[in-house]
C-alpha positions in Angstrom: 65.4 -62.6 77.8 66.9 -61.0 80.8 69.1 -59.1 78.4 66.6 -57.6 76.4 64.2 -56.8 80.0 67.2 -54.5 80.8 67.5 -53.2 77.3 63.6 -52.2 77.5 64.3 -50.7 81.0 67.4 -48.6 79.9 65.8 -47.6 76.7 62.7 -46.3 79.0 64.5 -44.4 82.1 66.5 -43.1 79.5 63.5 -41.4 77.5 62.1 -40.5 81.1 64.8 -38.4 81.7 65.1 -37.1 78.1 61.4 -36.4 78.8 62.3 -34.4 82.6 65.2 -32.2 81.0 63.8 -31.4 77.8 63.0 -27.2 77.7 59.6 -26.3 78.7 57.9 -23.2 78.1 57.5 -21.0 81.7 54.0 -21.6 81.9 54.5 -25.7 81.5 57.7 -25.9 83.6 55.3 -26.5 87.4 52.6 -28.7 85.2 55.8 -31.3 84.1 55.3 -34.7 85.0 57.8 -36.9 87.1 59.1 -39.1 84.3 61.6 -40.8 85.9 60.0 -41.8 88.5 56.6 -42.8 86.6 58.8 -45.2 85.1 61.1 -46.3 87.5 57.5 -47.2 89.3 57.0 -49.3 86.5 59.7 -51.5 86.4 59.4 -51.6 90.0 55.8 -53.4 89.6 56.8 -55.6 86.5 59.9 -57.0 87.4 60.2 -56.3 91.3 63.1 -59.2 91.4 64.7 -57.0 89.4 64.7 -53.6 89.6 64.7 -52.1 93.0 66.0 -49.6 95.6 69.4 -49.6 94.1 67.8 -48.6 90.5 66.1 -46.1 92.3 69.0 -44.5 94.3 71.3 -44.0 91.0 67.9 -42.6 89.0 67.5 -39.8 92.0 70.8 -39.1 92.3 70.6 -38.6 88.8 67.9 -36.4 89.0 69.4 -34.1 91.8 72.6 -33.7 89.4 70.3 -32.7 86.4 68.2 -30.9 88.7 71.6 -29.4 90.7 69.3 -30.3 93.5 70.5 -31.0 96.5 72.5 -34.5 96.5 70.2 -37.0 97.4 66.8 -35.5 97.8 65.6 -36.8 94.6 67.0 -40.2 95.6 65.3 -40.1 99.0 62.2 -39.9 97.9 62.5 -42.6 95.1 63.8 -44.7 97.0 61.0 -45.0 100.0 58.2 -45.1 96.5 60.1 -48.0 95.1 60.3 -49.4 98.9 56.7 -49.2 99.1 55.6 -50.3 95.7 58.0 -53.4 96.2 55.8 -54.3 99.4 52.6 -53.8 97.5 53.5 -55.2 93.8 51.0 -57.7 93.7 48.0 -55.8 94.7 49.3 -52.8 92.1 49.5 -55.5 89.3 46.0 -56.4 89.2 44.3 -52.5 90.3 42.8 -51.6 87.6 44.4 -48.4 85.8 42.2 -45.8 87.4 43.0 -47.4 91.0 46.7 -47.6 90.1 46.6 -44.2 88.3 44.8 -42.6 92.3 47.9 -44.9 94.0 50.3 -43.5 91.7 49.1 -39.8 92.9 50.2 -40.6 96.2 53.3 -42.0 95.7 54.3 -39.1 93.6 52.7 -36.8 96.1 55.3 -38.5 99.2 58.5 -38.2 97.1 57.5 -34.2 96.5 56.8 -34.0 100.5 60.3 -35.7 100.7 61.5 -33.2 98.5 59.8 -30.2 99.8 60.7 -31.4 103.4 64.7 -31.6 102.7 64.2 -28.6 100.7 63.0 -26.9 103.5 65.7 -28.0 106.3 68.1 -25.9 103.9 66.1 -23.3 103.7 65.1 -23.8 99.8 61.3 -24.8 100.0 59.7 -23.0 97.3 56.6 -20.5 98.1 53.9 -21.7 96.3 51.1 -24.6 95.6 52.3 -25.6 92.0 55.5 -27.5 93.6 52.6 -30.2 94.0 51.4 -30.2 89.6 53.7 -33.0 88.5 51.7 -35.4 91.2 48.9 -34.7 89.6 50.3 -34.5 85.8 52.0 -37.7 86.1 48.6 -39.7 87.9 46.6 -38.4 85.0 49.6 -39.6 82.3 50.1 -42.6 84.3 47.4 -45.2 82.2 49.0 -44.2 79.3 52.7 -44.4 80.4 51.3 -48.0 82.0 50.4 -48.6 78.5 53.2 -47.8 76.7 56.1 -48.5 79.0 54.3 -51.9 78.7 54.4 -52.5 75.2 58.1 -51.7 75.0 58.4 -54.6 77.4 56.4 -57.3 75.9 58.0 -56.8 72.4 61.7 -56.9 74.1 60.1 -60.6 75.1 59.0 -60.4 78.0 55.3 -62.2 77.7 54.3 -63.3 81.0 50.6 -61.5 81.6 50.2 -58.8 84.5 
């Protein structure tokens, strides 16, 4: 069962960043939910024993390369939301999926001040409001990303209810 809980996991971050690199148009490119770390978040939640900061380090650092980012921006930022959502599993798991969905909005919205803030030590901080869309994108996809992600799991075996 542990097998096939990894399985699911790989088989979803791997979509997620399918998902983040796959071409946008220009005008969709600011509105582009975090994937990665909507699903990261995930796991975090269902299997906190699990998954953790370490998952979350290689999935930024993987980011920043995809991104060409800087190194470890990306990874920063995951890290400290997986930190947090690790301390708060419990209460996460039984929010409803509006309450998760507003929760979710602020942890995306810390790992693009993160972002933004190491950003702007190097002097790359960009110069307008839309840096902030995928926080928003990625709370209002987040029931059904909840829900899907979810599935996946359960039919890998994994039946315990949360």
């Amino acid at each position: 069962m542990v097998a096939s809980n990894f399985k699911a996991a790989g088989l979803t971050i791997f979509v997620a960043f399918t998902l983040t690199i796959m071409p946008l148009p220009d005008w969709a490119i600011e509105f582009r939910p975090d994937w990665v770390t909507l699903v990261v978040i995930y796991w975090a939640m269902a299997m906190p024993a699990r998954t953790g900061v370490t998952l979350a380090w290689l999935a930024g650092l993987m980011l920043d390369v995809s991104h060409g980012a800087i190194l470890g921006q990306n990874a920063l930022g995951l890290v400290l939301v997986i930190y947090i959502v690790h301390i708060q599993h419990q209460r996460l798991r039984v929010a409803s999926l509006l309450q998760q969905a507003i929760v979710i909005f602020f942890l995306l919205l810390l790992k693009q001040l993160i972002v933004l803030w190491v950003s702007g030590i190097v002097g790359h901080a960009p110069h307008t409001w839309l840096f902030f869309m995928p926080c928003v994108t990625g709370a209002i996809l987040w029931p059904w990303i909840y829900i899907i992600v979810r599935d996946i799991h359960r039919k890998c075996g994994y039946s315990a209810p949360y």
